[in-house]
N, C-alpha and C positions, 0 to 999 in steps of 0.2 A: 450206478449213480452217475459215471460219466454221460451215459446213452440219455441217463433222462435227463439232466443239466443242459445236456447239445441239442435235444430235443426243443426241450422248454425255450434255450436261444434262439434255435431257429424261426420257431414257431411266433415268437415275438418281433425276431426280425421280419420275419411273412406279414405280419399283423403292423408295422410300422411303414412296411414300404412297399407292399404290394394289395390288393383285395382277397384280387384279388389274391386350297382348296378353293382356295380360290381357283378358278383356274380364269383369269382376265383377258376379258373378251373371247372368252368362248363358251358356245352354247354344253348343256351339261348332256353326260352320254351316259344313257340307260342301258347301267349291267344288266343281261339275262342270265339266266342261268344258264352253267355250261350242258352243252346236247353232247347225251352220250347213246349208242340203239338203247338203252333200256329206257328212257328219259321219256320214251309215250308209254309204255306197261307202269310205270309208278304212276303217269298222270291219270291212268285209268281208275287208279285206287287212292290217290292221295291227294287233297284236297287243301286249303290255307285259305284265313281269312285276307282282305288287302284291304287298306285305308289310303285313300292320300288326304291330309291333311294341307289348311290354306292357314299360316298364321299371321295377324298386325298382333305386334306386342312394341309398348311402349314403354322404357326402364327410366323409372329417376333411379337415379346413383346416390342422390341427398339422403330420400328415404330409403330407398331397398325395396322401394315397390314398384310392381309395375302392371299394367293392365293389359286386356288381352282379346281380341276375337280369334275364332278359332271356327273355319268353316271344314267339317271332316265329312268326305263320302266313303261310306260304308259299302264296301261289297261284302255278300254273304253265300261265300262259294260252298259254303256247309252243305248239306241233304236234311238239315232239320230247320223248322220256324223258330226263330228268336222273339221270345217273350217280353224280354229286357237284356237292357246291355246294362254294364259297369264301366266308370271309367275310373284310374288311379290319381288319386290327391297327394301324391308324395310328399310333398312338403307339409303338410299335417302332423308327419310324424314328428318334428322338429317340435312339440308341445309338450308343457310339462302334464304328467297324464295321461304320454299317449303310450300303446302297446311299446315302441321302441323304447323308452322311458322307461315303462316298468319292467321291459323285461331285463333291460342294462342292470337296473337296481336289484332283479333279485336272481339272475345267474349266479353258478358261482364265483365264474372267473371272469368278469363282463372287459370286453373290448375297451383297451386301452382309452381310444379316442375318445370313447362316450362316456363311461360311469355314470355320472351323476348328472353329469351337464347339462343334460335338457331340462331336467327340473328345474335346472337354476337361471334358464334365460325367462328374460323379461319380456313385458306385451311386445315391445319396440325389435326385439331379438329372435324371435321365435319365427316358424316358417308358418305358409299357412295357403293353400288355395279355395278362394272365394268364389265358388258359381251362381251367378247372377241370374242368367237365363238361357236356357236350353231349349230348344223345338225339333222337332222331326218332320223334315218336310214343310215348314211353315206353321205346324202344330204345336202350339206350346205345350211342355213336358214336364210330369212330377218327379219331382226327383229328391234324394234323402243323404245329406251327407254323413254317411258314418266311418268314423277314423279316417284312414287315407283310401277309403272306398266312394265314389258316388254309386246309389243304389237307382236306376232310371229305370218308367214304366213307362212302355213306351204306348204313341198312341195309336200304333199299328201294330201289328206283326211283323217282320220280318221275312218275307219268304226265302225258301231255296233261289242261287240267282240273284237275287235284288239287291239292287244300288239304292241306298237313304242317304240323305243331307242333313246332317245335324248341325244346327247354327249354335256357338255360346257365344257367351259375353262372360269374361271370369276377370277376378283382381288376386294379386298374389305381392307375398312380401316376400324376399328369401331369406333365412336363416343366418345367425351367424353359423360357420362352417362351423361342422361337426363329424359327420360322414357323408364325403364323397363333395355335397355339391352345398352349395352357402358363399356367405361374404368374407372377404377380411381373413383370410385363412393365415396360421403361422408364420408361412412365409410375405405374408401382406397381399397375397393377389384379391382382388377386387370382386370379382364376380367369377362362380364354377356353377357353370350352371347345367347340371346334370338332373334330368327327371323330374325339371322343373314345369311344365302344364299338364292340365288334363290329359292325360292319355288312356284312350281308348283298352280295356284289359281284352286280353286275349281268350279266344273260343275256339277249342281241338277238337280231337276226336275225341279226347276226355272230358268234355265240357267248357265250362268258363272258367279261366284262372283269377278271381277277385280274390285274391290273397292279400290281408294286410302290409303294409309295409314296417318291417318286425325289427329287419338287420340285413338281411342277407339280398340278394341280388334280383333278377328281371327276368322277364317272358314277357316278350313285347307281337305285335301284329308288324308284319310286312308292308310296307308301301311306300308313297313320295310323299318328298315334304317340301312346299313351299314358305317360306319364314321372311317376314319381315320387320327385321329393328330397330326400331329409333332409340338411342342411346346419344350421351353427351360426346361432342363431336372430338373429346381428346379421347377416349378410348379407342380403343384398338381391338378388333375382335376376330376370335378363331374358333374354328368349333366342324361340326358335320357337314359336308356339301360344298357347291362350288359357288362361289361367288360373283351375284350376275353385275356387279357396278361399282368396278374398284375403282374408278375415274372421279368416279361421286364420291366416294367417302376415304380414297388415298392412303390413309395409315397405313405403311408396312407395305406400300406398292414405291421405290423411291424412282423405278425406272420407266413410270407412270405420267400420264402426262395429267396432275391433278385439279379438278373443278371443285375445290372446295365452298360451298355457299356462306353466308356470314349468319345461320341460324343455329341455334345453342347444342340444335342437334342435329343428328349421320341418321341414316336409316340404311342402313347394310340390308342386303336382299340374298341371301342364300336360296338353293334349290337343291335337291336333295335326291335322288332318282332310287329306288329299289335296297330302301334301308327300311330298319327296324326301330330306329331310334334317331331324337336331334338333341346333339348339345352345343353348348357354346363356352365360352369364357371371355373375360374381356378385363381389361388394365387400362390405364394410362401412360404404364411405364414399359408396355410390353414391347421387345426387338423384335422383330420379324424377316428371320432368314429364309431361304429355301434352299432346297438340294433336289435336282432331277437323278431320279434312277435311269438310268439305261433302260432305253422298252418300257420303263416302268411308269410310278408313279410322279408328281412333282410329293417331295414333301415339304411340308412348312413346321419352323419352330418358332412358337411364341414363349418369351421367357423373359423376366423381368432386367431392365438394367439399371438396377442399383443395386443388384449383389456382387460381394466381392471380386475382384479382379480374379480370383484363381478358380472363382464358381462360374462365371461367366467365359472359363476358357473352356472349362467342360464341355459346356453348351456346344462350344465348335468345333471338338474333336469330335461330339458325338454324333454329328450330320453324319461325316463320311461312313460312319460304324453303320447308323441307322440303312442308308442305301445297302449295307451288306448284309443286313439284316432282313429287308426287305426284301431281296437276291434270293437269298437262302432259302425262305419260306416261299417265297412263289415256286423256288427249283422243287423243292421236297414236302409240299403240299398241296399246290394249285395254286394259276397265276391270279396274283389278286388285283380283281375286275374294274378295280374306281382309278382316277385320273389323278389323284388327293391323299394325303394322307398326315395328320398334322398331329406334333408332338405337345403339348401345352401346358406347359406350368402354369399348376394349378389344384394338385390335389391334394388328397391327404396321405397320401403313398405313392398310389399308380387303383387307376380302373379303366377299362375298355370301353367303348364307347365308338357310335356310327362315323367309321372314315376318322378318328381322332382315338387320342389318350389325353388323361387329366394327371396330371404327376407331379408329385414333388420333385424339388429343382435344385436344391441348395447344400446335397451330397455332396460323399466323395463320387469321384470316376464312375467306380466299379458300382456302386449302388447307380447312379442316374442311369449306367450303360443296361445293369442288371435289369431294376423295372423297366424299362425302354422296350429291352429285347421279350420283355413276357409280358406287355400290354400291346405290344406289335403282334405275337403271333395271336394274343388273341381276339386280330381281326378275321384269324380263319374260326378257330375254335371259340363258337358264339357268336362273332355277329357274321361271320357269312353262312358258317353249319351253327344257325340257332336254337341250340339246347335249350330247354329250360333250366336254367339256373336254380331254380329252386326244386328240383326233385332231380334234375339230374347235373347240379354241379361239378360234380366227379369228373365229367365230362369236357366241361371248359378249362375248368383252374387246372385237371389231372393233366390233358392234354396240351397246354398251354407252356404248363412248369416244364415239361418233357420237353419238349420243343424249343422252349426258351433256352434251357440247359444246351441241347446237343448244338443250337446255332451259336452261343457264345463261348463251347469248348471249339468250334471248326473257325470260329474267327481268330481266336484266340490261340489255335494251335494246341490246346490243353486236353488232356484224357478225360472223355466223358465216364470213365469209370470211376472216376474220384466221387464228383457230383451224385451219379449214379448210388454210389455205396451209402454215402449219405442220406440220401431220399429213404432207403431201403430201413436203414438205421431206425429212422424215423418211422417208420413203418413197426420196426418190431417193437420199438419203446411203443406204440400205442396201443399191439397187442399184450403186450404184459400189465399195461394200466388197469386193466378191468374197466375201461371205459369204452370201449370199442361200442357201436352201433352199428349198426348194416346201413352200406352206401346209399341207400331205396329211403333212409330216414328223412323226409322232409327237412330244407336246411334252416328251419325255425326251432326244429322239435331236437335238437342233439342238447343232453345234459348239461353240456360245458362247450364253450366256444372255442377250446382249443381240438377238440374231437373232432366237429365241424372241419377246422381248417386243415387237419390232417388225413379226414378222411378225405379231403376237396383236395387238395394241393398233392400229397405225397401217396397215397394210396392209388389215388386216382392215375399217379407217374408209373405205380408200381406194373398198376394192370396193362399197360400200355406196353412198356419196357418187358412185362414177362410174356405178354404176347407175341413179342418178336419169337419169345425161346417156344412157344408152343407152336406155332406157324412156320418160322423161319424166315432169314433176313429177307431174303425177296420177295413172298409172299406178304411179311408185311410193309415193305415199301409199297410195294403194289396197293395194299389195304386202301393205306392213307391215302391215294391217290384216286383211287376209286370212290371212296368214300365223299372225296372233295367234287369231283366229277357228276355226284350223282344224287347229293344232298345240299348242294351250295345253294343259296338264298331258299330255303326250306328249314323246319323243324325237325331235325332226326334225332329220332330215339334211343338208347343202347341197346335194344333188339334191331334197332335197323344198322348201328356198327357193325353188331356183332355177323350179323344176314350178309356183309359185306364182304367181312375174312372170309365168309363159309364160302360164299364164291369164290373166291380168291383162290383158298389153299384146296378145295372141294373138302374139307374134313366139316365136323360133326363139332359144334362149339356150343351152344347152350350152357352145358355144365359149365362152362369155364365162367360165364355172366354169372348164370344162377349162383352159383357159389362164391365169388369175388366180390357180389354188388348186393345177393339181396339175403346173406349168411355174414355171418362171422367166426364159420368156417376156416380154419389155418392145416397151412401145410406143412406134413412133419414126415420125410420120409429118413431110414436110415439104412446102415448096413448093421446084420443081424449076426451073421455069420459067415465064415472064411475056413474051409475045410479041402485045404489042397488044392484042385480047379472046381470045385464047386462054392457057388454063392448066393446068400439068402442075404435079400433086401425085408424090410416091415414096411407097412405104410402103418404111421403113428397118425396123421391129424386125419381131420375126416374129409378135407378139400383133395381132390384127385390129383395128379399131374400124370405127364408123360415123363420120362426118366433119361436125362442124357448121364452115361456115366464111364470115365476111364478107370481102366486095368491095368497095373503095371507088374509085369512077371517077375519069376525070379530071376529069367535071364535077361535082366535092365528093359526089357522091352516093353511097348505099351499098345493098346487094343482100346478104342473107342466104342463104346456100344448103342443101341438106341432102343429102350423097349416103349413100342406104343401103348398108348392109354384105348385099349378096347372100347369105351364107347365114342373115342373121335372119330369111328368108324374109316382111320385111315392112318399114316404117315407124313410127319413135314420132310422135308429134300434136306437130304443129310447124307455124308460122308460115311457115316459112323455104320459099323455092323449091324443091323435089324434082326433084332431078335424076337418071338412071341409074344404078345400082346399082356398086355396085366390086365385085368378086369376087377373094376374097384371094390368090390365086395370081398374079394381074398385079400386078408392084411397080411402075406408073405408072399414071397414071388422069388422060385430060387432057378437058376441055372449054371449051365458049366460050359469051364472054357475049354479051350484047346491046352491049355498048357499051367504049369501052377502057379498060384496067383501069391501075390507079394502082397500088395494092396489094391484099394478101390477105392475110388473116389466120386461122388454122386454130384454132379451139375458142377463143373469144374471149373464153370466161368461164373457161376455166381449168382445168374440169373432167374433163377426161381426162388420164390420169398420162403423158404424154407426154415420156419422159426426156429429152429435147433441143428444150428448148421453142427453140433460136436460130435452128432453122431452118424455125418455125411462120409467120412472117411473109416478104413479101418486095413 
């Protein structure tokens, strides 16, 4: 009962405070991907759509509406003709009616934030993007708006190669805040404006991703973005990209030498170079600090000041955290490439976003520092190695929580094995629910939204943290480094992770995916039997491992062993005795020591998810 009560806490705390740039006077500098020798043999086989996008959008702050051109060139570095594109309407789902709406309503456990609430906004309330008109090339274009899809025919093909020009004209209102991006949020911020225009949906090797917009997260196309906004000349705006004319619009620049004009409105000019996404947010009340990392990035924090005096100190203890933060993840993932990096109160928890985070502000410490540090890492995990979030979330939120955990136990001085055990915890409460679904489940189609976020956030930690134990520590520092090296501003897959370790450690990994991500498969191994110096292990689940396990004699003494898992077709670098290989089809595996055995104890640090640790010892 405790396991599942701590569970069910966390899982609500996850779900309340997590999902999961300027740089003046100077010109913006286009990351490339890092070159590494493998970096022309991927390019020979791997392929990505690119957009750069030219946008005028124009916001009344009165209404909540605002208007839009949006000039986007399409490259189609595909090997196939494109028939029709899709773009996504996000802000549609904000209706009462829409898939998000009903499916809130008849989940069984629906998302705090939402319930009912869409149903219950009004015409003036509701989100909604309006496409006027579309062309290709100067050709005007049929197009169908269904849910938060546009369905476009286009009036050419698309070839292999080819660059298209698509002009719109669209109108949009924004929502009051509900998830993620909207007006008027709890905390009073003004505008979040996440996933707010047309955006172009994305085309892989597995097709086009037009996925409704249901609940769950983004697969966006690569490219630049040019933005320009006219808003009312007291806000204050933050968001993706570097800002070409902080002279002209001053807010939040105080060291600035300011050309304010006497017209009602700013038109802020962002530029955006080798992202996947543009957001923004903007206030009237917002402060505007920065903090320079070292070597690194500048950061900016936008956050409101009319919160209390002791929430507004947070804000300034948590710069110098965030540069260490910042430190941390470039040292033990790859240096992250942008110039920018801005904090913004503004969400309804914490969500990732290009060169930014949208966050709740009005915590204590330890939550503002908590979301901070796992909306930062994942600027590496998703938007620089961009996952698909919707088939392979595991991937962002699994590696992100990981990441976030072990940089604020090393700032902090604290045992990542506390945090650690926890995750894990949460991990076996969701195998004993009978809820479980396999990580491969689309993250629309999971039964209950708490499955979802536990297979996303904690499972996803699990596989990550157990793969250290199957690899070994250097092998997977190495991993993750490589992995950043060699998928950064690309789409990688969890066969292409997994293809990573296999280099790494040269062993034989498959099984370890296949059964982790697309099973629900658990691991049960035990000690069977103890007959003097001979010893019989079982394997009880049907998920495989390799076996670290100590030996303590009768004469106090203790023996480390390491039996490989036969088809990793190798060994990780280990101290410990190498003994004969198990081969998973035989569910016993016995041998003998030198000397007679007192007890045995199987994964002695913990780290294999082994659901029935009571029968690891004997």
């Amino acid at each position: 009962m405790y396991r599942f009560l701590f569970a069910l806490f966390v899982v609500f705390l996850m779900w309340s405070c997590s999902s999961s740039k300027e740089m003046a006077g100077t010109a913006p500098i286009i990351p490339t991907p890092p070159q590494t020798p493998s970096t022309s043999k991927l390019a020979n086989t791997y392929w990505q759509q690119h957009v750069d996008y030219t946008m005028i959008i124009d916001m009344d702050v009165n209404t909540y509406q605002y208007k839009g051109t949006q000039t986007l060139v399409y490259t189609n570095n595909s090997p196939d003709v494109l028939n029709k594109v899709f773009y996504h309407l996000y802000f549609n789902a904000f209706q009462p009616g829409s898939e998000m709406d009903v499916r809130s309503r008849t989940i069984a456990d629906p998302d705090g934030r939402v319930k009912d609430r869409i149903s219950k906004l009004n015409p003036d309330e509701i989100g909604y993007i309006n496409v006027l008109s579309l062309n290709q090339n100067g050709t005007d274009l049929t197009y169908e708006t269904v849910g938060t899809i546009l369905e476009v025919d286009l009036a050419k093909p698309i070839q292999p190669g080819e660059k298209v020009t698509f002009n719109m004209v669209f109108e949009a209102q924004v929502p009051v805040q509900i998830r993620r991006s909207g007006r008027n949020n709890s905390e009073g911020v003004a505008l979040s404006m996440a996933q707010w225009y047309p955006k172009l949906a994305e085309y892989d090797f597995e097709g086009w991703h037009a996925d409704p917009y249901i609940g769950r997260e983004f697969h966006s196309v690569w490219g630049n973005f040019d933005v320009k906004l006219s808003i009312d000349k007291n806000y204050v705006v933050g968001g993706t990209g570097y800002l070409q004319n902080p002279n002209e619009v001053g807010h939040g620049y105080e060291t600035t030498t300011v050309k304010l004009s006497n017209k009602n409105k700013l038109t802020w000019h962002f530029v955006a170079p080798n992202v996947h996404d543009f957001t923004w947010a903007a206030d009237p009340d917002y402060i505007h600090d920065t903090k320079q990392v070292p070597g690194g990035p500048l950061l900016h924090f936008f956050y409101k000041k009319t919160m209390p005096s002791a929430k507004l100190n947070n804000w300034k203890k948590l710069q110098p955290k965030a540069v260490e933060l910042m430190q941390f993840y470039s040292k033990h993932i790859g240096p992250y490439p942008y110039k920018q990096y801005s904090v913004i109160q503004g969400g309804d928890g914490g969500m990732e976003y290009g060169m930014c985070t949208l966050i709740a502000g009005e915590g204590e410490f330890s939550g503002l520092f908590g979301v901070t540090a796992h909306e930062m890492a994942h600027s590496w995990f998703q938007f620089l190695l961009a996952t698909n979030e919707l088939t392979n979330y595991w991937m962002d939120e699994g590696f992100t929580e990981y990441f976030g955990e072990l940089a604020e136990c090393h700032i902090f001085n604290k045992p990542f094995e506390k945090p650690t055990q926890r995750v894990y915890d949460i991990y076996y409460y969701y195998v004993s629910s009978g809820n479980e679904q396999p990580q491969t489940t689309h993250a629309d189609r999971f039964n209950f939204n708490q499955s979802s976020a536990i297979s996303a956030y904690y499972k996803g930690y699990v596989f990550l943290n157990q793969l250290d134990y199957v690899i070994g520590h250097e092998n997977f520092e190495k991993t993750i480094k490589s992995y950043f090296n060699e998928w950064a501003f690309k789409h990688p897959t969890p066969n292409d992770f997994i293809r990573i370790a296999e280099k790494v450690s040269g062993l034989e990994l498959d099984w370890y995916l296949n059964d982790w991500t697309r099973t629900i498969n658990t691991i049960d191994y035990g000690v069977k039997l103890v007959e003097g110096n001979t010893i019989t292990l079982e394997r009880i689940g049907l998920m495989p491992m390799p076996i670290d396990l100590t030996v303590t004699y009768t004469d106090g003494s203790t023996q480390d062993f390491y039996i490989p898992l036969q088809m990793m077709r190798g060994e990780k670098p280990t101290k410990a005795t190498i003994i004969p290989d198990w081969a998973w089809a035989y569910p016993t595996y016995s041998f003998k020591t030198s000397k007679a055995v007192q007890s045995i104890t199987i994964d002695p640090k913990g780290m294999m998810a082994d659901v029935n640790k009571s029968n690891n010892k004997k």
